[in-house]
N, C-alpha and C positions, 0 to 999 in steps of 0.2 A: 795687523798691518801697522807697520810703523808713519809714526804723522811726520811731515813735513811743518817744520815749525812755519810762524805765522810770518817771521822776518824772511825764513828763504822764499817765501811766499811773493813779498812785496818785492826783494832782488829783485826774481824772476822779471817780476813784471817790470820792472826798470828796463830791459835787456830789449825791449819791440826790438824786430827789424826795422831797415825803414819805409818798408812796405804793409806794418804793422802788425807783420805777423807773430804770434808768440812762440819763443824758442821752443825745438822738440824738448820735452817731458820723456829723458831717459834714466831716472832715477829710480832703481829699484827697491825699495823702501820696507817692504816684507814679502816672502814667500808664503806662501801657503805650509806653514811648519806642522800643521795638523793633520793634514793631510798626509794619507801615508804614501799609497800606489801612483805610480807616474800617472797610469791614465785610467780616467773615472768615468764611468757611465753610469746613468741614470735615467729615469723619468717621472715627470708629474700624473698622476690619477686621471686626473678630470677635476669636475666643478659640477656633476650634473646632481640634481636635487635627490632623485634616484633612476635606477636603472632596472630595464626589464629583466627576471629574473636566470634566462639562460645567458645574460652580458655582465651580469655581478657576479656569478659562476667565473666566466671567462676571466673578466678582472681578477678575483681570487687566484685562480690558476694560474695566470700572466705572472702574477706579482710571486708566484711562490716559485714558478721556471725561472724568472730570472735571479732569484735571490741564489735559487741551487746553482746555476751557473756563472755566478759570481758578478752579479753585480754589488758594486761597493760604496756608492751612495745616493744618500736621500735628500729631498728639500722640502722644506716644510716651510708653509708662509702661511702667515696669520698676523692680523691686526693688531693694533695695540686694545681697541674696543674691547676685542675678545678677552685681551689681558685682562685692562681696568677698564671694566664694565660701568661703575661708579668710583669716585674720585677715593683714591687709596685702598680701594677695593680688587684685590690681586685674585684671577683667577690660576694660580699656580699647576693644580692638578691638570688641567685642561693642557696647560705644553708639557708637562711631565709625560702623561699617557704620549702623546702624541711623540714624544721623542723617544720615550720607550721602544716603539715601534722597530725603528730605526735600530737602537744601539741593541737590543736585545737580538738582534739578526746580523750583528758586528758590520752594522754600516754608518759611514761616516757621514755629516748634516752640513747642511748648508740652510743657516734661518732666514727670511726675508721676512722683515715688518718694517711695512713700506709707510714709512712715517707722510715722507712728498711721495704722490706717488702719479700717476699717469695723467690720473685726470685732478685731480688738486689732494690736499693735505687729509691723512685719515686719522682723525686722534679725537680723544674722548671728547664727550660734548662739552665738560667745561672748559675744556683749552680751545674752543674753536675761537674765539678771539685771542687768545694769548698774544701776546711778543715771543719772539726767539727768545729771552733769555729764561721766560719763564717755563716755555716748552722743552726747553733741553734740559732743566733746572729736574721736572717731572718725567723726563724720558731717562735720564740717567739715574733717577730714582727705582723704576721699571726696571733698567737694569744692573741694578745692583742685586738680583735674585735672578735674572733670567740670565746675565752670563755662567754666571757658575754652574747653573744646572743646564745650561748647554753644554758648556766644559764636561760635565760629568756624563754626560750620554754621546759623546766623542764628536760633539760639533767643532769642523776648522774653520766657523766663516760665516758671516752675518753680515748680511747688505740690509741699510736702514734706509733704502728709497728705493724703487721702481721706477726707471723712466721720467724723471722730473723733467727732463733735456727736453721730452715731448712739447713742453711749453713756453723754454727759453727764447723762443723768436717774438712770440706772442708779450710775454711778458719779462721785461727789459732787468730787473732787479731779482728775478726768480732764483739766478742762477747763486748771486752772491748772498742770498737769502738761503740757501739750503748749502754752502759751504762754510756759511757763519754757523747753522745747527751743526753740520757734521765735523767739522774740527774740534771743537771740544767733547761731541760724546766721542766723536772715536780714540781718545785720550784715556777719558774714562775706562771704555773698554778695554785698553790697552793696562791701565793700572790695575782691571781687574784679572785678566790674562791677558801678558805680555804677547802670546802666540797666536792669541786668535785674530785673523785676518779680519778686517774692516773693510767697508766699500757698499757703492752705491750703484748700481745695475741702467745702463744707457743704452741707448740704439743707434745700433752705426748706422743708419736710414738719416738722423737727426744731425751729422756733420754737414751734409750739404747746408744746412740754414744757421746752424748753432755752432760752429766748432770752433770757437775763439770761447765762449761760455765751456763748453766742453771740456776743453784744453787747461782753464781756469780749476774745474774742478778735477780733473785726471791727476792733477798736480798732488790732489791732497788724499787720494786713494792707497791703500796698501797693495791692492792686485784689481785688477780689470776685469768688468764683468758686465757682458752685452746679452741682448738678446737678439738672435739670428736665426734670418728665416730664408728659405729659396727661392720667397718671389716676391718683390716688391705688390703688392695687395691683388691685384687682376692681371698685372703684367704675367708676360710667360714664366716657366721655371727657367731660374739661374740655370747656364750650363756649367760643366766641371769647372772651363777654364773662369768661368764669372764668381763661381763657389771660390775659389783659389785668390783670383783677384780679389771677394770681398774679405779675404782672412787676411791677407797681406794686406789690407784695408786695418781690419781691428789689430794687428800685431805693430804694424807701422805705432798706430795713435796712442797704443797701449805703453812706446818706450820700452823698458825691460819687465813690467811688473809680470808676474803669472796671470793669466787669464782663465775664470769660469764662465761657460756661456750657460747661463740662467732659464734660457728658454731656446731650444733648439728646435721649430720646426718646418712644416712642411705639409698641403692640402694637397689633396687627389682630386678635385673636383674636374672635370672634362673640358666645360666651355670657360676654362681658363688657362687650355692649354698642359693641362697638368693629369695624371691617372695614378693608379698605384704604381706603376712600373717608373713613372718619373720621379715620385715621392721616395722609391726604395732608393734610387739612383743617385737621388739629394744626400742620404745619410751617409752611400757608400762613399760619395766625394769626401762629405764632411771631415767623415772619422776617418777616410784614409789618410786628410794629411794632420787632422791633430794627431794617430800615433807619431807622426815626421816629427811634430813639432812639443819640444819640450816643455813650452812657455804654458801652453794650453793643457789644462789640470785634469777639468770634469767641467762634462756638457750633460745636462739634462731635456731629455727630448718632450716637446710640447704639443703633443700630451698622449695615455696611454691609448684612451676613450676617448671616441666623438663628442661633440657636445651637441646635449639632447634638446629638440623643435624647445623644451619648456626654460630650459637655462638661456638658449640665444633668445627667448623672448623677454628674459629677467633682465639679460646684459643690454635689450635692445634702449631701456628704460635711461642709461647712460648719455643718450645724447641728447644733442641740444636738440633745439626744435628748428634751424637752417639746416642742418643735415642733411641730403636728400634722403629720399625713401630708397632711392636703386642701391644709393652705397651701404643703407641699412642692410639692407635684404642681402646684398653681393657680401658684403661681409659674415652675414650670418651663414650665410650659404658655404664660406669657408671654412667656418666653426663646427662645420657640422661636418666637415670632411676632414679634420686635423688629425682622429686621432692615429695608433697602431694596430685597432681594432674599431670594427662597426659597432655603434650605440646598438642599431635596430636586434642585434643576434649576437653578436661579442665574436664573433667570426674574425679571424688575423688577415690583415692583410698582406702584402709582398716587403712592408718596412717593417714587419713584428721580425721577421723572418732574420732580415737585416740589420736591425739591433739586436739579438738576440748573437748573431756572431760577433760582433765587437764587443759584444760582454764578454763572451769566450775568450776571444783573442786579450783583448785589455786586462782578464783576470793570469793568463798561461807568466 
């Protein structure tokens, strides 16, 4: 993804309406030139720590039907921790295999090391105090070996944050704090491969409180890249024409750039209004009109597997202690209905069935 220099940056900002709005962001800056097939399907694994022995079968099997029916890309996210474990201490092998994976099954990657990331910044323990300059000084060190060898196992695209937007309301300087880091690594990256797309992964949920923050940082993205789900948390499931209104939402804010949606999904749980039959229903919307739409590249669906009673008890550890306990519990309760198969037996549900034809159709 090509940057947007620092000057057209400030222009922009000169241009407020005079109701303060900031100009639409319709500058397409780079395509996705790695990327080969118009439209990409995918999914993430899971997270669970392990799995019962006839649901790891399944997984196996999952991932080997869709690879023969042409699914065509992977995404792999992993911390910089796992990188540099200790200070210049490069875990290289560890994303080698890992991307192996991928290119040796002629599938294209999409990497996420989510430097900001949901809930605050994930980077080795000695930069937890750092400044930005010293941070980006050591993350562009990082990548001065991990782009290339993404390059080389057919990665188009590496987003270096998750969700940061989640805390733009909360906190006032966040937002110009992580496009002061992303503007010069994604420079860097860009001199390392010109082609490989840069960007940082948002949630259209977060325009309602952030989108002047948002807007700020879309500016300096090569392509668009959200995470999108069918129901706002306990509310009902999105209907088609709500699925359609929320795209014409991300396409709108995205301007011209290509869009990946990073996490696509969608819970079956009952007393949320939702079942397998409404979950298959969510994906059929989805991917009907991303094939319409050319801007939209590759959706990865979140996730393949349930998440298991022992992981939502890992993730429960994440929050604060004002939280309540129901939206703990209601949330895990969703986690545990995510995926395209059941944790408890690896059993498919009605949306395995349903992804499974848009890999057809998306590969014909």
């Amino acid at each position: 993804m090509k940057s947007i220099i620092y000057s057209l940056s400030i222009f922009s900002l000169m241009l407020f309406s005079c109701d303060g709005e900031l100009p639409k962001i319709s500058i397409n800056t780079h395509n996705l030139e790695l990327l080969s097939a118009e439209n990409n399907l995918g999914f993430i694994v899971g997270f669970n720590f392990s799995n019962p022995s006839a649901t790891q079968d399944s997984i196996e099997a999952r991932i080997q039907e869709a690879i023969t029916e042409g699914m065509s890309v992977g995404r792999l996210q992993i911390d910089w921790t796992d990188l540099e474990p200790e200070e210049g201490i490069y875990e290289e092998e560890e994303l080698e295999e890992q991307l192996e994976f991928y290119s040796s099954r002629e599938m294209e990657v999409l990497l996420t090391i989510s430097v900001y990331d949901s809930e605050d910044k994930v980077v080795p323990s000695y930069l937890e105090d750092a400044d930005t300059e010293l941070l980006i000084q050591r993350f562009q060190e990082l990548l001065d070996w991990v782009i290339p060898m993404l390059v080389e196992h057919n990665g188009y695209a590496i987003a270096v944050s998750n969700e940061p937007d989640n805390s733009f309301a909360e906190e006032s300087d966040l937002a110009q704090e992580v496009i002061d880091f992303f503007v010069p690594v994604k420079d860097h990256i860009h001199q390392l491969e010109e082609k490989m797309a840069v960007t940082v992964t948002m949630n259209i949920e977060n325009l309602k409180a952030s989108k002047r923050d948002m807007e700020k940082l879309m500016q300096h993205l090569d392509v668009a890249c959200f995470n999108i789900y069918g129901a706002n948390f306990f509310d009902s499931a999105y209907t088609e024409t709500e699925v359609n209104d929320l795209i014409d939402e991300v396409l709108d804010f995205s301007g011209e750039r290509q869009l990946i949606v990073q996490e696509l999904g969608m819970h079956n749980v009952d007393r949320f209004n939702s079942s397998e039959e409404v979950q298959r229903a969510f994906f059929e919307y989805f991917l009907t009109r991303m094939e319409q739409e050319e801007r939209i590249r590759a959706a990865y669906v979140f996730q393949l597997v349930d998440w298991s009673p022992e992981t939502v008890a890992f993730f429960n550890q994440v929050f604060e202690e004002e939280v309540p306990q129901e939206f703990i519990d209601n949330y895990g309760d969703l986690l545990q209905h995510i995926g395209l198969i059941n944790y408890e037996d690896g059993t498919r549900k009605k949306a395995w069935d349903e992804f499974l034809k848009w890999v057809r159709r998306f590969e014909q």
